[in-house]
N, C-alpha and C positions, 0 to 999 in steps of 0.2 A: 725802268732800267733796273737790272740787276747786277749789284757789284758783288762778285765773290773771288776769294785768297786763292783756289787755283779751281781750273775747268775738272781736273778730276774729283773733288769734289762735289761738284755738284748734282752728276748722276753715272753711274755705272751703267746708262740703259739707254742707246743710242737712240730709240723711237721715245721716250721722253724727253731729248735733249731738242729731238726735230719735233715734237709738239710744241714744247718752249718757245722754240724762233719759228713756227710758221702764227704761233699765235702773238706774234710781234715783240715780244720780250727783246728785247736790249740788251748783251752780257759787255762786263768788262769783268775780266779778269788781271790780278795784280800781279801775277807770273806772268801774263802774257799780253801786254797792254795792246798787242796789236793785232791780236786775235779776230778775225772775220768770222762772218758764216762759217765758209768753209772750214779752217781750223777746228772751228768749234765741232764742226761736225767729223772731222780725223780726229782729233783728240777725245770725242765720244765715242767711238768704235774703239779706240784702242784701249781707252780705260773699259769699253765693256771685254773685251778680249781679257782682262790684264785681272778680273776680278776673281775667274772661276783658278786664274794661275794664281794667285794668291793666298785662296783656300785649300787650294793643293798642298803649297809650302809651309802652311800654319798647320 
């Protein structure tokens, strides 16, 4: 099981996030306690979306 403070955290890289969970990893996250697969997986697509906007603005 891995506990992490929020799901963008943990990877900007959607096919690392689906490596994670087909290799049975467990997330809880503390912003999102009810976070599923799925989630996990919209919330990694968006944060990788959200990473290259971010470097734009910086």
């Amino acid at each position: 099981m891995l506990l992490i403070a929020k799901l963008d955290r943990l990877a900007r890289n959607v096919a690392v996030v689906t490596t994670l969970l087909t290799s049975g990893v467990r997330f809880i996250s503390v912003e999102m306690l009810e976070a599923d697969n799925l989630t996990i997986h919209i919330m990694a697509a968006v944060t990788e979306r959200e990473a290259p906007l971010i470097s734009a603005r910086t």
